[in-house]
C-alpha positions as CSV (number, residue, x, y, z in Angstrom):
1,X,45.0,6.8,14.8
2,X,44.3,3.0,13.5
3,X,43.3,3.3,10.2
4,X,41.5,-0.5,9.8
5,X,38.4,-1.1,8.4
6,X,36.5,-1.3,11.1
7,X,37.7,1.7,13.1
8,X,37.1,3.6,10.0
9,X,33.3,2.4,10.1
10,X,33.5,3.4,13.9
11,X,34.0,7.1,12.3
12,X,31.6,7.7,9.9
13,X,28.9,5.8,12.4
14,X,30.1,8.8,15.2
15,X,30.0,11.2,12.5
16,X,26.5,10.1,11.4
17,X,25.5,10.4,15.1
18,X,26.4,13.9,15.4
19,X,24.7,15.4,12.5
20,X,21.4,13.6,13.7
21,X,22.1,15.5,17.5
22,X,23.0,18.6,15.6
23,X,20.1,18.5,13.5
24,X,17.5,17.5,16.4
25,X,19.3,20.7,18.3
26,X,18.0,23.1,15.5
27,X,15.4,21.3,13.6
28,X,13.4,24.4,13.3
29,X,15.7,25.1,10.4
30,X,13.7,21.7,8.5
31,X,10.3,23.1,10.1
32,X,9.8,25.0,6.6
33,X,11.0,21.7,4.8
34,X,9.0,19.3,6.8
35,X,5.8,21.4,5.5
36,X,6.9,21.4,1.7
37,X,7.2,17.3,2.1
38,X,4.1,16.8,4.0
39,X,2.0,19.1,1.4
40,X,3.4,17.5,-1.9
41,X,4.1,14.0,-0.4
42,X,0.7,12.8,-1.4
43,X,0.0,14.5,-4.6
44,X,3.5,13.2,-6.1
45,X,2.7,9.7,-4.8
46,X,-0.8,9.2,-5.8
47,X,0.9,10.7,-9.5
48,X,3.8,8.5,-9.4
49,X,1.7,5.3,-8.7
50,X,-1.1,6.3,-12.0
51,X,2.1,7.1,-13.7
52,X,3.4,3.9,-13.6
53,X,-0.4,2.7,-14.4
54,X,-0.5,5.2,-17.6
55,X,3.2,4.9,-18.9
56,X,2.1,1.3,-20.8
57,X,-0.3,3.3,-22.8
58,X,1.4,6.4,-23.7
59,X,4.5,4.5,-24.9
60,X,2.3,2.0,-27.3
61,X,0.4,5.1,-28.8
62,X,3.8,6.9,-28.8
63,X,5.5,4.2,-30.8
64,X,2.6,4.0,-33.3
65,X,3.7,7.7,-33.9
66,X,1.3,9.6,-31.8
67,X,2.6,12.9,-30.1
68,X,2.9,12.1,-26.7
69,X,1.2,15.3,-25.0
70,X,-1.7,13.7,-27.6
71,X,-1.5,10.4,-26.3
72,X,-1.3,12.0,-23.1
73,X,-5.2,13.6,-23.7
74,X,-6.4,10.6,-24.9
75,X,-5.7,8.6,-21.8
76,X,-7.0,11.5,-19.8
77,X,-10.1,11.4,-21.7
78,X,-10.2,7.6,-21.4
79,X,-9.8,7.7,-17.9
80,X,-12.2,10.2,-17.2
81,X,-15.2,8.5,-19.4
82,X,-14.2,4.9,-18.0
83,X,-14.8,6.6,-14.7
84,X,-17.6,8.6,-15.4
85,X,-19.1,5.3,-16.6
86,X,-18.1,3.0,-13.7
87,X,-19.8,5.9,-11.4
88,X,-23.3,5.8,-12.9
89,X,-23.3,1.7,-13.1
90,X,-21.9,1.6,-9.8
91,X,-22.1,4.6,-7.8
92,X,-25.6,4.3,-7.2
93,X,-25.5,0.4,-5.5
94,X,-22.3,1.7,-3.3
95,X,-24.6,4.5,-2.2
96,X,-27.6,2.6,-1.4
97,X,-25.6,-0.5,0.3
98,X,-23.3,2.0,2.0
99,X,-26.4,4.5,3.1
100,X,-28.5,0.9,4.6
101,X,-25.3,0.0,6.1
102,X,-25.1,3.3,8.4
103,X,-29.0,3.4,9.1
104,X,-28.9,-1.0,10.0
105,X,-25.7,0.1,12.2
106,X,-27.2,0.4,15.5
107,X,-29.3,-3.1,14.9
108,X,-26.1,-4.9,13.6
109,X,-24.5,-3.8,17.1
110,X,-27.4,-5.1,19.1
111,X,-27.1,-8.3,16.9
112,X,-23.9,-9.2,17.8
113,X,-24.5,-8.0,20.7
114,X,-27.5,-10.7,21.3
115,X,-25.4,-13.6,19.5
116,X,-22.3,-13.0,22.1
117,X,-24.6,-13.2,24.7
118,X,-26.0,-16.5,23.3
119,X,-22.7,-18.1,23.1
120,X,-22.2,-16.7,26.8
121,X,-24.5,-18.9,28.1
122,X,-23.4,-21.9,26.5
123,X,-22.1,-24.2,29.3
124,X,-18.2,-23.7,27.8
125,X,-18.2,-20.1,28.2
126,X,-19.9,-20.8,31.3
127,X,-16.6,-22.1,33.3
128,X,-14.6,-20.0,31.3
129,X,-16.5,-16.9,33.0
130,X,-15.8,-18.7,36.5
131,X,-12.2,-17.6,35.8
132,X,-12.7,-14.2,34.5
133,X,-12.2,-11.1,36.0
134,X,-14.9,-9.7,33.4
135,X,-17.4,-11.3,32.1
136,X,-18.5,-11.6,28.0
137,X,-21.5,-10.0,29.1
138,X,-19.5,-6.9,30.2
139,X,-17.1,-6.5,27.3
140,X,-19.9,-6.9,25.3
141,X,-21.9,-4.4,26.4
142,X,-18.6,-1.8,26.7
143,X,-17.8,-2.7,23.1
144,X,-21.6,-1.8,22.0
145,X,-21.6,1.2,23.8
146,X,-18.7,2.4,22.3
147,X,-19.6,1.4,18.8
148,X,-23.3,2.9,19.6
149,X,-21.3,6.3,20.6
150,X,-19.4,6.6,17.6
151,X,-22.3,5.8,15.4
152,X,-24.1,8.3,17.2
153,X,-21.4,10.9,17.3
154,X,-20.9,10.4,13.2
155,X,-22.6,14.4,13.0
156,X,-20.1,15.5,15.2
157,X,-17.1,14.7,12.8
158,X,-18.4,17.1,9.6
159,X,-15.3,19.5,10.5
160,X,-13.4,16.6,10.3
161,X,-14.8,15.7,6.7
162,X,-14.7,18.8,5.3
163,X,-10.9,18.8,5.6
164,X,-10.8,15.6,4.6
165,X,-12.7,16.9,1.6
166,X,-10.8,19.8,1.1
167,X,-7.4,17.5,0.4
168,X,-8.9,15.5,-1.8
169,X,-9.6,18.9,-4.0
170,X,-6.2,20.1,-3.7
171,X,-5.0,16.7,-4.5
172,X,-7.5,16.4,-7.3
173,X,-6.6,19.3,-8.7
174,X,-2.8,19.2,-8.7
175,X,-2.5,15.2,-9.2
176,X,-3.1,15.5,-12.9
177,X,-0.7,18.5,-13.7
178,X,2.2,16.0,-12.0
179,X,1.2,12.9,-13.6
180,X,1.0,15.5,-17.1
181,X,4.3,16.5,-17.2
182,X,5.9,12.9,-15.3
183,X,4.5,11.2,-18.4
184,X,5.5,14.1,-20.7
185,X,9.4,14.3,-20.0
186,X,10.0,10.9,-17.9
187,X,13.5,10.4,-19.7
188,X,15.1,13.7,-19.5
189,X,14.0,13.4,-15.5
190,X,15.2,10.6,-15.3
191,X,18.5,11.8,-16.6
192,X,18.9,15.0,-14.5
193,X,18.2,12.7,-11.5
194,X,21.2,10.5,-12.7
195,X,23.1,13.8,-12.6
196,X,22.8,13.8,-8.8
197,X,24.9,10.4,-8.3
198,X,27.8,10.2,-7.4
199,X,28.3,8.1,-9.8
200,X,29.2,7.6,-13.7
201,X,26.5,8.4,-16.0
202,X,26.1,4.6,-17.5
203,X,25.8,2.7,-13.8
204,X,23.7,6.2,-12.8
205,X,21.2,5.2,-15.6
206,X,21.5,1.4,-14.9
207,X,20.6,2.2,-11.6
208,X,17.5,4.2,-12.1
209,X,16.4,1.5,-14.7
210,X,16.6,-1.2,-12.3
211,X,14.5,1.2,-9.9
212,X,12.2,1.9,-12.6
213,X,11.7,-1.7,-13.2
214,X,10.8,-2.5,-9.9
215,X,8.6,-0.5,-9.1
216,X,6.7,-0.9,-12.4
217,X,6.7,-4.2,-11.8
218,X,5.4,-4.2,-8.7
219,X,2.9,-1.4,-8.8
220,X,1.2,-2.6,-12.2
221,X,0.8,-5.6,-10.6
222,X,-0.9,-4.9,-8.1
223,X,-3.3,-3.0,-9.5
224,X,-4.1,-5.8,-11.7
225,X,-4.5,-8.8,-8.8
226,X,-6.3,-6.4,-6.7
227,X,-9.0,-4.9,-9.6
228,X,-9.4,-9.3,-10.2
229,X,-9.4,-10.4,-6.6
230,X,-12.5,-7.9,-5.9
231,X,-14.2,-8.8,-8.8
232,X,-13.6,-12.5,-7.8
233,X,-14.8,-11.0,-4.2
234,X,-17.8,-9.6,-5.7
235,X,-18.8,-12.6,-7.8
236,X,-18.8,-15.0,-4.9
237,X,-20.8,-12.8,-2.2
238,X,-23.0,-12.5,-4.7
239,X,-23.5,-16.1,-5.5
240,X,-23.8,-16.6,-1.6
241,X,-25.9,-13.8,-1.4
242,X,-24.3,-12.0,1.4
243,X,-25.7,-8.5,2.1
244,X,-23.5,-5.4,1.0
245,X,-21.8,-7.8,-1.5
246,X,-20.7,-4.8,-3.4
247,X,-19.0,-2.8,-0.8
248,X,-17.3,-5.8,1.1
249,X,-15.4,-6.5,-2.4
250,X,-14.6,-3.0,-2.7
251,X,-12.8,-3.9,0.6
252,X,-11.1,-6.9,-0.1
253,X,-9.9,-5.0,-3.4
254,X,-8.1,-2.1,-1.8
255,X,-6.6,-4.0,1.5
256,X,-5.4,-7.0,-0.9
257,X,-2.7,-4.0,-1.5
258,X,-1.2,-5.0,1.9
259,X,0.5,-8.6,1.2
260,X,-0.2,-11.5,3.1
261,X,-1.9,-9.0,6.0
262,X,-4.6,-7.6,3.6
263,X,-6.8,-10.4,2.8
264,X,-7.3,-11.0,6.6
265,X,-7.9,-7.4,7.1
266,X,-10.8,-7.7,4.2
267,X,-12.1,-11.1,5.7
268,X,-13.1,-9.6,9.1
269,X,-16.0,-6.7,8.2
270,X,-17.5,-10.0,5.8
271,X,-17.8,-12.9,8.5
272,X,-19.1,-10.1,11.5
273,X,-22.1,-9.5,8.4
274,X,-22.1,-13.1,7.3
275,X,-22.2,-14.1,11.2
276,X,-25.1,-11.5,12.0
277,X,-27.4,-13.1,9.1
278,X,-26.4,-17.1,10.1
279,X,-23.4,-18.9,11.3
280,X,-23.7,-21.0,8.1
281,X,-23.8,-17.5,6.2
282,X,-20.3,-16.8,8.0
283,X,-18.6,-20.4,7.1
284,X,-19.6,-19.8,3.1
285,X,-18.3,-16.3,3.5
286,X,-15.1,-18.0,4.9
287,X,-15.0,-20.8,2.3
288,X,-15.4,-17.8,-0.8
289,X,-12.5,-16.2,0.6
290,X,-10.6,-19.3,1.2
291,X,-11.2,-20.3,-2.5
292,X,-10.5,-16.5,-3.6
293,X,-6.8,-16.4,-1.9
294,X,-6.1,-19.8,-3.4
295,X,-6.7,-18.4,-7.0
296,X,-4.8,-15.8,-6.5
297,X,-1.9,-17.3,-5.2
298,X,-1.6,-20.2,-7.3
299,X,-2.6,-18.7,-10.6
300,X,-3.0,-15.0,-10.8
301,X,-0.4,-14.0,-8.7
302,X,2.2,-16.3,-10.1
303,X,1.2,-15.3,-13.6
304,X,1.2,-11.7,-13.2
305,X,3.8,-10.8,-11.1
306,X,6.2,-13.6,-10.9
307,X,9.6,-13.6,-9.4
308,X,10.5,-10.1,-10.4
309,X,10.7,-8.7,-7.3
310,X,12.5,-11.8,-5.5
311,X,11.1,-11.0,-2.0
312,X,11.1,-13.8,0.4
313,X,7.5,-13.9,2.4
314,X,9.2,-13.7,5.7
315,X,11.0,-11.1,5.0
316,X,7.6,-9.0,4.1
317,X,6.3,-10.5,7.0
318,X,8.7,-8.8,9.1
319,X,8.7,-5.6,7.0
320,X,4.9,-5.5,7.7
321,X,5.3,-5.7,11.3
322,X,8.2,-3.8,12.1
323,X,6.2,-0.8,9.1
324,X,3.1,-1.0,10.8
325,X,4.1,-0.1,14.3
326,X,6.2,2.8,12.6
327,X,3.7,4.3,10.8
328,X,0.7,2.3,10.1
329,X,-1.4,1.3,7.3
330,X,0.5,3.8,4.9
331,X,3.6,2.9,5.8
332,X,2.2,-1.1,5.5
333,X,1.7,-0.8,2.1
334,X,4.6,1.8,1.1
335,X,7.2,-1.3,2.9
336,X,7.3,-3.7,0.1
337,X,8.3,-0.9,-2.8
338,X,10.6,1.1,-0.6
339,X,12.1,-2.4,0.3
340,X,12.0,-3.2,-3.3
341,X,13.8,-0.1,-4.4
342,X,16.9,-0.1,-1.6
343,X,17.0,-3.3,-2.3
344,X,18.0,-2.2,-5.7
345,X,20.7,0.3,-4.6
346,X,21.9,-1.6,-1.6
347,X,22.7,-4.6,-4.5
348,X,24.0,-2.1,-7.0
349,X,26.5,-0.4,-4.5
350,X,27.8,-3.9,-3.3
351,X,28.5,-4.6,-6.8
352,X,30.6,-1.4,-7.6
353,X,32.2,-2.0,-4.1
354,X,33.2,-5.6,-5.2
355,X,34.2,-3.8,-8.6
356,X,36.2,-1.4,-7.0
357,X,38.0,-4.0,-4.8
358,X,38.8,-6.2,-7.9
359,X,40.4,-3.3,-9.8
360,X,42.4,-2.0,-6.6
361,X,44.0,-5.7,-6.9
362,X,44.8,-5.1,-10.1
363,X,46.5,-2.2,-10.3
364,X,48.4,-3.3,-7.5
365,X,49.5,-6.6,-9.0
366,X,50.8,-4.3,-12.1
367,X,52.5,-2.6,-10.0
368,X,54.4,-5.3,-8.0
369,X,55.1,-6.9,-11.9
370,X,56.3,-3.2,-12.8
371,X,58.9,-3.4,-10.1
């Protein structure tokens, strides 16, 4: 049979094809499997991400000679006064915003409701009803219904909650026993991982450094552009005195994870309020996000996370579309580090291949000398 490059390629793609119909044929076998990775998936990741958010610490106490499983307490006990803190300063003002927010729901519906049928009968939406088969009027009134129904229905979901409720226990309870013991013995796992490449034990290690690095980078910085664009957030709906100031920023904090898509995402819920109080309330709602993005990224993004990942913005662009019809908003903002990361190996492999090929022409060329 040829033996080219390309009909060798041909091979291992049929091969490849096979074990996927083989394992679709008797993929009861990974039923047991699939339930291990779906019940651990979200402990381990909500550990690895605080992992890489703790690690900072625990090697600056460690290297000022404190045990680690003591630095390791400290931070825990850090982390649970900080928070305990942040909930009695905050956690009442969420709670009252967030409780007026549900019980102003049904008027903020009839609101927009009222406004959309105001800018119906302005004379440009006028003609642009001639040519309608349904009127603003109509899909109005079918979008308030819908959001009065599920307002109304809230009651309906506590079975719903309650599982919600009950993951978040599990997680609670098993996410700090990971992170424990991923801060605890990080380097010798990262050295029985190495063990599982097929590789030798130096470019395993650089490898799982680059990795490391990468993700660090990226998830550390993150964390701090998101904690300073909702404080940013917060300071300027509160200068504009925008109602539920406090939870819009919360918002605009946690979908500023999703680049490029995520400050869009946090805009929308602020203008619909903005727009409900005044249409002049909606354009400075506008002009504090505007002024927001541009901090962030001309001066704290730059300055905080650089280059290091070397990502060009189409190309997360694209990851974000083609991730979000995949999977969602998870998979939205798991694209850029999974990209990040096979990135990493993709380049690495290239670079032993190239390695490979350049010793291959070496030996051969002693060879040919030898003869």
């Amino acid at each position: 049979m040829p033996d080219s490059k390309y009909f060798r390629m041909g091979y291992a793609i049929i091969i490849i094809l096979v074990i996927i119909m083989l394992a679709v044929k008797v993929q009861f076998i990974f039923t047991p499997l699939v339930i291990i990775f779906q019940t651990l998936f979200f402990p381990f990741l909500i550990a690895g991400v605080i992992f890489y958010l703790f690690r900072p610490t625990v090697l600056y106490l460690n290297q000022k000679r404190v045990p680690k499983t003591l630095s390791i307490l400290v931070i825990y006990v850090l982390f649970i006064g900080i928070g305990t803190l942040l909930f009695f300063l905050i956690g009442p003002e969420i709670q009252k915003q967030f409780k007026t927010l549900i019980d102003n729901a049904p008027g903020i519906i009839e609101t927009l409701q009222t406004k959309a049928n105001e800018i119906r009968q302005s004379s440009w939406m006028s003609r642009f009803e001639e040519n309608s088969n349904m009127t603003v009027e109509q899909a109005t009134a079918q979008i308030s219904d819908y959001l009065k129904s599920n307002v109304s229905n809230i009651g309906n979901g506590i079975t719903g909650v309650i599982g919600i409720i009950s993951s978040l226990a599990t997680i609670i309870v098993t996410v700090p026993f990971i992170l424990f013991y991923l801060l605890k013995d990080s380097e010798g796992l990262s050295a029985k991982i190495a063990r599982f490449f097929p590789l030798k034990s130096n470019e395993s290690k650089k490898i799982l450094k680059d990795m490391d690095s990468a993700l660090s980078s990226y998830i550390q910085g993150q964390a701090i552009i998101c904690l300073i664009v909702g404080i940013m957030m917060y300071i300027g709906y509160l200068i504009i005195g925008v109602n539920y100031s406090l939870i819009l920023a919360i918002v605009a904090m946690f979908t500023n994870v999703i680049p490029f898509i995520g400050p869009f995402l946090a805009i929308i819920p602020a203008l619909i309020i903005g727009f409900i109080d005044s249409p002049f309330m909606a354009v400075k709602v506008l002009i504090v996000a505007i002024i927001v993005q541009q901090i962030d990224g001309n001066i704290s993004s730059p300055l905080i996370m650089g280059r290091k990942l070397d990502v060009h913005p189409l190309t997360i662009i694209l990851l974000l579309l083609v991730a979000g019809s995949m999977g969602g908003l998870l998979f939205m903002i798991l694209a850029v580090p999974v990209y990040a990361v096979l990135k990493v190996i993709v380049s690495h492999i290239y670079r032993l291949y190239q390695l490979h090929k350049i010793q291959k022409k070496q030996v051969l060329k002693i060879e040919e000398d030898g003869r």
